[in-house]
N, C-alpha and C positions, 0 to 999 in steps of 0.2 A: 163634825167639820172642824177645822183644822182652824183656831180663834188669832188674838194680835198678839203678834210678837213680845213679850213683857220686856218692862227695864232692864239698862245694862246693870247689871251684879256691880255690888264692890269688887276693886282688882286686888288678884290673889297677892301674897307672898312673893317676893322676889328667890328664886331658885338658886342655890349654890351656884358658885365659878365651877364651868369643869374646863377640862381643857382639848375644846373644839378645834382651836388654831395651831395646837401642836402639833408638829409632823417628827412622824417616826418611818423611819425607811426601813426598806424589807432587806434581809441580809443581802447584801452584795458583795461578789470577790473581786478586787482591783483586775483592770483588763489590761496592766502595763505595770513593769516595773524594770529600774533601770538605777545606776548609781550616777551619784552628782557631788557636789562639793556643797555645802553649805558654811559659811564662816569659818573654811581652813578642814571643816570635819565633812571624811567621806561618810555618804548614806548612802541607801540604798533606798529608793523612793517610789511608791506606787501609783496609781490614779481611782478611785474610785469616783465613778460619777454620780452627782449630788444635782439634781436639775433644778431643784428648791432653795437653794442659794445664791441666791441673788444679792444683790451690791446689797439692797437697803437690809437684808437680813442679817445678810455678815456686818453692818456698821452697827444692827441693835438686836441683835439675838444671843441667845446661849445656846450655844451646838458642842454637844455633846458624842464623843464617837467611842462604840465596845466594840472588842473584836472578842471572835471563837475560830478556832482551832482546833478539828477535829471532836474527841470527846474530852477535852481538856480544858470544858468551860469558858465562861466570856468572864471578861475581864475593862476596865477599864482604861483608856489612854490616857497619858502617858503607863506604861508597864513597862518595870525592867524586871529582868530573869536572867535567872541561869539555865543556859541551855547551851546542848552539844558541847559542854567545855567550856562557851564563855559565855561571859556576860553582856549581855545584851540591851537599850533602850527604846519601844516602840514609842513613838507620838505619831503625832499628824499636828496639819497645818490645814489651813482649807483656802481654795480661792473660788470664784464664781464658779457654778455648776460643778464646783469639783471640791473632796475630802482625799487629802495627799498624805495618807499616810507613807511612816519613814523608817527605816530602823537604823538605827547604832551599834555597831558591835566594836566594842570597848579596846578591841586590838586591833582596829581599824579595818575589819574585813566586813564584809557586809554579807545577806542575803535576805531577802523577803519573798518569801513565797506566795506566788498568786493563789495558794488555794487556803488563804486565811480568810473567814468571811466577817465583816464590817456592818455596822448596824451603825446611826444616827439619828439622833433626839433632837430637834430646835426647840425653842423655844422662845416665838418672839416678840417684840417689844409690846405688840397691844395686845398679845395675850398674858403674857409675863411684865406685869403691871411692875413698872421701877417704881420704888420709892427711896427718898434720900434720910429719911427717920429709922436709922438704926446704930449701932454701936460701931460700926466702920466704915470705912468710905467708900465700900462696894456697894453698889447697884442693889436691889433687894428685887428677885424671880416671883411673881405668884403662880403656884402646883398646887393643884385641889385645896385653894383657899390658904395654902400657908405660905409665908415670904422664905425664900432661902437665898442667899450670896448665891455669887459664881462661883466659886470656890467650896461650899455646900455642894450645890446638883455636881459639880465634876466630881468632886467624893463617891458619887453616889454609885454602888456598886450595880450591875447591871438588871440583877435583882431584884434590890430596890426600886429602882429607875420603872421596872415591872412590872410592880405592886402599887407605885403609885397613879401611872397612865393606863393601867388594868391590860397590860400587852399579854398575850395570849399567843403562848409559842406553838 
């Protein structure tokens, strides 16, 4: 027969940070691209849609965006290349529900092709714990227990980025 339930145990160990709250999107190719002016310089500007961008994330998160390119690798944004002749600068910019990637082509001609595909990392504010106790004046990210700038995770090759959120292509 089945006796009394015994006392509760001591509570275990507190378990590593991992990171439940970050969101990584699945490749997406922009469903619009169009040139525009931005501060005198023509771009040539896409839309990829971001539905997890929301006001409060974009005011405390770190969004991180890679692109790939056929078989010619991901890479991180901003990239500038030599390609077809010239040289070129991709970024992006992000607004709600949207990652607006851009390109620059350096003799003012522009073209982005929709069949570049786009990946994004957030990382946000209650999962990517700030702290102000470091040697600069940027923000400090926690990634599987280690703090890194913003300027750290944007370094961060797409690779890397990979190997630390265990992404699995």
């Amino acid at each position: 027969p089945e006796g009394q339930p015994g006392a509760q145990g001591p509570e275990g160990p507190g378990g590593a940070d991992g990171n439940a709250n970050v969101i990584v999107s699945e490749w997406k190719l922009s469903h619009t691209s169009k040139d525009t002016i931005i501060d005198g310089t023509d771009l040539r500007i896409a839309t990829v849609d971001a539905p997890e961008l929301t006001q409060n994330i974009i005011n405390k998160a770190a969004v991180m965006v890679y692109m790939n390119f056929g078989n010619n690798g991901y890479f991180v944004l901003p990239y500038t290349s030599y390609a077809g002749g010239k040289t070129s600068t991709l970024s992006y910019f992000y607004t709600t529900k949207k990652i607006r990637p851009t390109r620059f082509t350096h003799d003012n001609g522009s073209n982005l092709p929709l069949s570049v595909n786009y990946t994004y990392v957030i990382i946000p504010q209650f999962t990517a714990s700030k702290g102000t106790n470091n040697n600069t004046s940027q923000p400090l990210y926690r990634l599987n227990n280690q703090l890194y700038t913003l300027d750290a995770l944007k370094a961060m090759s797409y690779e890397e980025m990979s190997l630390k959120l265990n992404i699995k292509e």
